[in-house]
C-alpha positions in Angstrom: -16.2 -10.4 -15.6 -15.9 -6.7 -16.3 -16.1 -5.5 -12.8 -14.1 -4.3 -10.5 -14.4 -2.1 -7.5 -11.8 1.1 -7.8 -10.7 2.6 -4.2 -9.7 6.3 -3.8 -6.4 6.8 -2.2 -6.1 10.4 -1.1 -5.6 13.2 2.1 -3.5 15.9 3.5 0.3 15.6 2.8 2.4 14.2 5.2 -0.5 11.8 6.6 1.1 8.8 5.8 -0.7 8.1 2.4 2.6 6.5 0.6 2.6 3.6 4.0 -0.9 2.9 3.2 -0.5 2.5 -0.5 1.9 0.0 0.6 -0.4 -1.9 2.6 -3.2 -1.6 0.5 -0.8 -3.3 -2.5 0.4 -6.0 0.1 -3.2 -7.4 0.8 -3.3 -7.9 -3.0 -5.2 -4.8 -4.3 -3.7 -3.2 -8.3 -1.5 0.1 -7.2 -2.2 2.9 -9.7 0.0 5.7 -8.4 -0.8 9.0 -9.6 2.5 10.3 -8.7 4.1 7.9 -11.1 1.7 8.9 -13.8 2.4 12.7 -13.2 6.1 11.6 -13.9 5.1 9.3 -16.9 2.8 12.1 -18.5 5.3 15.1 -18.1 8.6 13.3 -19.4 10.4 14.6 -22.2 8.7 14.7 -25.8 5.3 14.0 -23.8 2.7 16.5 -25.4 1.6 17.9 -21.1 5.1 18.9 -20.8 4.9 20.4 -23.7 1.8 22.6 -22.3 3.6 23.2 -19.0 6.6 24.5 -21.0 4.7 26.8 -22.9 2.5 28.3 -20.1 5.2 28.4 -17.2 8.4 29.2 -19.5 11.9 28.7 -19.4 12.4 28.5 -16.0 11.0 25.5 -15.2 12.8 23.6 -18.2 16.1 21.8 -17.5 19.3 22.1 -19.4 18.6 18.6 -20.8 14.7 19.4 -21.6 13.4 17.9 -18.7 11.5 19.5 -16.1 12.4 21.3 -13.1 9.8 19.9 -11.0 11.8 22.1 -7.6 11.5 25.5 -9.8 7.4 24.7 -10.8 6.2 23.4 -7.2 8.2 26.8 -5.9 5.7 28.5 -8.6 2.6 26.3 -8.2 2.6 26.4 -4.5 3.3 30.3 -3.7 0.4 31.2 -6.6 -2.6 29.5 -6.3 -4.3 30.9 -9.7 -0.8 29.4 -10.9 -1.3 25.6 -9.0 -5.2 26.0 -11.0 -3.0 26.5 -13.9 -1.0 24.0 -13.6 -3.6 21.5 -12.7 -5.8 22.3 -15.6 -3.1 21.5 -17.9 -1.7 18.2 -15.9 -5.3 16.4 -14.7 -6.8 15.9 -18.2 -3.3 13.6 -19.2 -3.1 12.1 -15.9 -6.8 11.0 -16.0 -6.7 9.7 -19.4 -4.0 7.5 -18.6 -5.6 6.2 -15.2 -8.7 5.3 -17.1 -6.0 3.5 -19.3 -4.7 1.1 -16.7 -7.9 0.7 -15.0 -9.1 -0.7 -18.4 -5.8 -3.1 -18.5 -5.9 -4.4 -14.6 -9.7 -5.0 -15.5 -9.0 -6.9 -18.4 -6.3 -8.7 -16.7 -8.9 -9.9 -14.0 -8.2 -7.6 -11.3 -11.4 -7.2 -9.2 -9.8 -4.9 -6.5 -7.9 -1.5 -7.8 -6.6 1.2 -5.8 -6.0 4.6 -7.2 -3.1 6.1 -4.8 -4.0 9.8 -5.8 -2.9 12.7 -3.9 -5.4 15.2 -5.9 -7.8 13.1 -6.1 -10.8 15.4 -5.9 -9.2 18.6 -7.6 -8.8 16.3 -10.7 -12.2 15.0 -11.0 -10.7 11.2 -10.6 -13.1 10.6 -7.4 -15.9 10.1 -10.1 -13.7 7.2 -11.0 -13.9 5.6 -7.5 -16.8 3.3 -6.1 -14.9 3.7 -2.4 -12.9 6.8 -0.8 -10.7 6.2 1.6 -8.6 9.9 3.2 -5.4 9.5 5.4 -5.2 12.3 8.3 -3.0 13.6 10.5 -2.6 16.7 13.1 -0.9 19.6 11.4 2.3 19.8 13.4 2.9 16.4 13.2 2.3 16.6 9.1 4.4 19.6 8.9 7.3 18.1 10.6 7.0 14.7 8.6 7.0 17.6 5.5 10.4 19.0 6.1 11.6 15.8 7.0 10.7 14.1 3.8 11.5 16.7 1.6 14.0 18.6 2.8 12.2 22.1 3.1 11.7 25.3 5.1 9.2 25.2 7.3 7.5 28.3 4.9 7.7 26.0 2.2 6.1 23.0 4.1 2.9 25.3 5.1 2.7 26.6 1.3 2.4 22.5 0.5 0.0 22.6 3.5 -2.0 25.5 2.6 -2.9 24.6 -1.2 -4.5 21.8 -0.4 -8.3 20.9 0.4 -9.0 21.2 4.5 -9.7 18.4 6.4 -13.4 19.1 6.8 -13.8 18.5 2.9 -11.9 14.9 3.4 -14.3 14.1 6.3 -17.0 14.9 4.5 -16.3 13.3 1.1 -14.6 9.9 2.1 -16.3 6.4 2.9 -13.3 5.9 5.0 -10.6 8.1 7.3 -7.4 6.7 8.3 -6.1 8.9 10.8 -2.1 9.1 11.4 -1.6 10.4 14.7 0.7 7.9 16.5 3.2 5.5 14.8 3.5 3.5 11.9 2.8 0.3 13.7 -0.3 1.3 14.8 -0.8 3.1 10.8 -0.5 0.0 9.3 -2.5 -2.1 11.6 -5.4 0.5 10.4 -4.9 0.4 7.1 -4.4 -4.0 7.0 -8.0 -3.3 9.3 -10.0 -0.9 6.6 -8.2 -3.5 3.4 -9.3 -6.3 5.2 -13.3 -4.5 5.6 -13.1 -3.7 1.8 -12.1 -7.0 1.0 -14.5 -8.7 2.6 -17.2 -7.3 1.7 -16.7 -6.7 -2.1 -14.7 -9.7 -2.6 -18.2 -11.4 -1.9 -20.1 -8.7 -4.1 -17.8 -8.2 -7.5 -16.8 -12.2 -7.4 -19.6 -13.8 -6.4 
């Protein structure tokens, strides 16, 4: 009873990906959120932070030794041999501790895992995955869910927008696109759809 099928979580920011984690974790799959993990690996005393401190500097360090996540996404996001940077050092922790709980839901009996990972191909965790799914959306509508979420220029929002992979690469790469280009009713009746498909079908293969 060691298997278990692991689904990709990924796509463009501001697609929606955070309301179909959700989803996903309601129809009863194992939530491994990659975000949290970012937040677990880079917490004070944690040997990534540590990295990040001495490749960035001062200025992304916080009176109290934290880290000034506002002052290195302002970095990361304007520079992209400096986002390289900074995923180099970050992707090796955050993996290793994926592969971590993966190992724990697995021998806790969890046959359906999904790896909510917004990076998920510039970190190499895809190779993880038996099943990508991408969430989508139109660019103006993303950009305005951007600013609206958190709080920035509308510069800042098309940096965010501009460092990441382009849609074409999603397309091509996933087993599954969720697009996000009306309202969250119809966004979640999509993503209860493609758990449902996934469910089905490797319920019956993984379990027996």
């Amino acid at each position: 009873m060691s298997h278990a099928v692991i689904v990709g979580l990924t796509g463009q920011t501001g697609a929606g990906k955070s309301t179909v984690s959700a989803i996903f974790a309601e129809q009863g799959f194992a939530l491994i959120d990659a975000d949290q993990i970012s937040r677990y690996v880079t917490q004070p005393g944690m040997p990534c932070l540590a990295e990040l401190f001495d490749f960035f500097g001062e200025e992304i360090r916080d009176a109290d030794g934290s880290l000034n996540r506002k002052a290195l996404a302002k970095i990361a996001f304007t520079n992209k041999q400096k986002l390289e940077s900074l995923n180099s050092i970050c992707h090796p922790f955050i993996t290793e501790e994926i592969v971590a709980r993966i190992d724990r839901f697995r021998d806790e009996g969890k046959r359906l895992i999904l790896l909510d990972a917004p990076t998920l191909f510039e970190s190499r965790a895809s190779d993880l995955c038996d099943l990508i799914i991408s969430v989508l959306a139109d660019a103006p509508l993303r950009l305005q869910r951007i600013m609206q979420r958190d709080s920035l220029t509308e510069q800042a929002a098309r940096e965010r927008m501009g460092a990441q992979l382009p849609e074409s690469f999603f397309v091509e790469h996933s087993d599954y696109l969720i697009r996000n280009n009306t309202d969250q009713t119809a966004l979640c009746a999509l993503s209860r759809e493609v758990a449902d498909k996934i469910k089905a079908y490797y319920t019956a293969a993984v379990c027996g």
